[in-house]
N, C-alpha and C positions, 0 to 999 in steps of 0.2 A: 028887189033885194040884191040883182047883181052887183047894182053901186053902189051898196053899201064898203064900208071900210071893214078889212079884215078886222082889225081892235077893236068896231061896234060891237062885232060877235060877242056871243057867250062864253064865258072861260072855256067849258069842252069842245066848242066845234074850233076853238082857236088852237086848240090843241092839238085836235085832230088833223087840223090842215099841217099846221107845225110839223106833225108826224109823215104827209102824205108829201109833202114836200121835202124831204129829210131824204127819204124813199125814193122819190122821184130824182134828184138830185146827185144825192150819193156816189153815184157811178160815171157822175162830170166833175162835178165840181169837188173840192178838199179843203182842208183847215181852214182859213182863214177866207177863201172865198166860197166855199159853203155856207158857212156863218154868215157871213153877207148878206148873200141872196136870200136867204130864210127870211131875215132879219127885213130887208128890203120889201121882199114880198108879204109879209105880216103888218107892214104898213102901207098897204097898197089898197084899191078896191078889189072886190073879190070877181069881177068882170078881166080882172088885169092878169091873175089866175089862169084861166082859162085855157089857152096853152102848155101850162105844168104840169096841171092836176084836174079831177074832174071836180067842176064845180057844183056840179047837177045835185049834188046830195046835198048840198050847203043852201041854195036858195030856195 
């Protein structure tokens, strides 16, 4: 399931990464590269994750 792609997900767990990333982020990143990276990372596999946020509740 790690390689799965984050957008195969379910609308709620897509959300909830959306959210934990948001979180995670926040305190680096601003406006338009915030948005980015979210945006980026939502179309990524959820193996590529890994690093930002914890994946473990997701697979």
């Amino acid at each position: 399931m790690k390689t799965m792609y984050v957008n195969q997900l379910n609308n709620e767990t897509q959300e909830a990464i959306r959210q934990e990333l948001h979180t995670n982020l926040i305190d680096i990143l601003t406006g338009n590269e915030l948005t980015e990276a979210i945006n980026d990372a939502m179309d990524s596999r959820l193996s590529d994750l890994e690093d930002t946020i914890n994946i473990n509740q997701y697979v």
